[in-house]
FITI-36158 format. One record per residue (C-alpha): x, y, z. Coordinates in pm, whole numbers, padded with zeros to 5 digits, always signed. Each point is the difference from the previous one (the first is absolute). Layout:
BEGIN
XYZ ...
! end
This chain:
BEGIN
-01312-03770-01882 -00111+00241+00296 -00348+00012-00142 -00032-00396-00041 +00157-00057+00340 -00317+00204+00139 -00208-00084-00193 +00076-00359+00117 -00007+00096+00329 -00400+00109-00017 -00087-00262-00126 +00181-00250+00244 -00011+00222+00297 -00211+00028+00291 -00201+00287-00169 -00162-00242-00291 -00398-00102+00082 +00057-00351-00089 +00247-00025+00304 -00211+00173+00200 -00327-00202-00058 +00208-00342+00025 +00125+00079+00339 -00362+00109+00070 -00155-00310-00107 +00274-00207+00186 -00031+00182+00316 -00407-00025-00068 +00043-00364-00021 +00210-00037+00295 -00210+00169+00215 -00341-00193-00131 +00187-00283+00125 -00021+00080+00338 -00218-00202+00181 -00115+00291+00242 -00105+00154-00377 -00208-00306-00114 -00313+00191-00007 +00127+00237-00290 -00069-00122-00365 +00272-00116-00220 -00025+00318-00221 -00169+00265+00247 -00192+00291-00125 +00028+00380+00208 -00355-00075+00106 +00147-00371+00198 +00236+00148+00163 -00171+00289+00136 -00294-00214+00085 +00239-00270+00220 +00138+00283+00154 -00326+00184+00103 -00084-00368+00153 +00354-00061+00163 -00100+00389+00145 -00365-00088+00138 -00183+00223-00290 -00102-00299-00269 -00162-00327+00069 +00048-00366-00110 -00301-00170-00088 -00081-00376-00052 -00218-00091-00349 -00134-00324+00047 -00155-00161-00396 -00254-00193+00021 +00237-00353-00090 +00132+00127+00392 +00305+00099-00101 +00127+00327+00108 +00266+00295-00039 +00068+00325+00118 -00024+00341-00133 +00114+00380+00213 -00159+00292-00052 -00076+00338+00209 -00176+00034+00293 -00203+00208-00171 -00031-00238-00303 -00362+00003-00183 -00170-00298-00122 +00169+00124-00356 +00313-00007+00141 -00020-00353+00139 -00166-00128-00320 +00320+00168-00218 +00271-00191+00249 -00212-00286-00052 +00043+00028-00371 +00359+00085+00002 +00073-00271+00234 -00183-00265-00157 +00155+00095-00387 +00354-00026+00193 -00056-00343+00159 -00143-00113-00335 +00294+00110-00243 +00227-00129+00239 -00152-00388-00019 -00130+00015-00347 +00131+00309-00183 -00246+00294-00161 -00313-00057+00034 -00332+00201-00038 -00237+00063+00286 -00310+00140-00091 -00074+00184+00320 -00331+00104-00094 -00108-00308-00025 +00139-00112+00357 -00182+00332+00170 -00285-00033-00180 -00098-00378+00120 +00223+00012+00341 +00001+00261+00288 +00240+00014+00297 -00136-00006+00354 +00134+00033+00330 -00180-00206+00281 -00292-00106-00255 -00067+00424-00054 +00035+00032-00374 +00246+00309-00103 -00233+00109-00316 +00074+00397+00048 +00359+00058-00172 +00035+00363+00145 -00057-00145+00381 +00300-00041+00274 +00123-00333+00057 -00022+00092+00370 -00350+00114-00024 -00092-00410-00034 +00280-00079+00289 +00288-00080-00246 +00324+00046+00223 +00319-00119-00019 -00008-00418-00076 -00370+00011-00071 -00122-00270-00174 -00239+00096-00364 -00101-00293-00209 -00180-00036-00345 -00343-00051-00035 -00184-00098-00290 -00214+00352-00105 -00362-00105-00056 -00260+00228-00093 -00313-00020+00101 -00333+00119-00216 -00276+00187+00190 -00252-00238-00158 +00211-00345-00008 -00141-00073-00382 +00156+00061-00268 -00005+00346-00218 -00191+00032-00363 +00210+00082-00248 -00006+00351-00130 -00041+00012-00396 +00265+00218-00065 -00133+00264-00324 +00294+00179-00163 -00256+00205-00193 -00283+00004+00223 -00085+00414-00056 +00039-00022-00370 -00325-00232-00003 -00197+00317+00137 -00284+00147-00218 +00142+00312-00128 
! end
């Protein structure tokens, strides 16, 4: 009976995980609840947290993304953030607000880079290895979307190439 009794005891005690990640999640919850907390996602990753601290601390940034319908929200990264950076908070911001209204949904993000660019005073952040403070991005900055549009050297349009799959077996041996 000993044996049961502790047994028992593990399992209902203090010591079991279950208990343990219950009173996490409640205390979790309660604090996300906080209205000085607001700012923190509902289920918060390492990466939020330490982020909204560096920017409660001075050493991260919020930044304004305005679309082009002129709606906006609000990403934080480093100060020493690089365009990549920004465009990978963009993503992971955007695929949050979106599950949260309409549930999973794809974003192809090489399609959005690929026909928009972000810029920052009308100066186009094309270089992905560049500082955000080497365009002027500081704290509360303002980058918007721009449609991406490139332009041809000679402004017609390109012949199309004949593509040969076997064009050096036609050679006279």
């Amino acid at each position: 009976m000993e044996s049961g009794a502790k047994e028992e005891g593990k399992v209902l005690g203090y010591n079991s995980k279950y208990v343990k990640k219950v009173a996490l999640l409640s205390t979790l919850a309660a604090l996300l609840d906080d209205p000085i907390l607001a700012d923190v996602p509902k289920e918060p990753s390492l990466s939020n947290v330490d982020i909204l601290i560096n920017l409660e601390l001075g050493s991260a940034m919020c930044i304004s993304i305005f679309k082009l319908d002129g709606t906006f929200f609000d990403v934080a990264v480093m100060n020493s953030a690089t365009v990549k950076d920004l465009k990978l908070a963009i993503e992971k911001k955007v695929i949050e607000l979106e599950q949260s209204k309409m549930g999973h949904r794809h974003i192809s993000w090489r399609h959005v880079w690929a026909n928009f660019c972000l810029a920052h005073h009308n100066e186009k952040l094309f270089n992905d290895g560049a500082a955000l403070q080497d365009f002027g991005v500081r704290n509360n900055s303002q980058v918007q979307f721009l449609p991406y549009v490139v332009s041809k050297g000679s402004g017609g349009h390109s012949k199309r190439r004949k593509h040969r799959f076997f064009h050096g077996l036609n050679k006279h041996s």
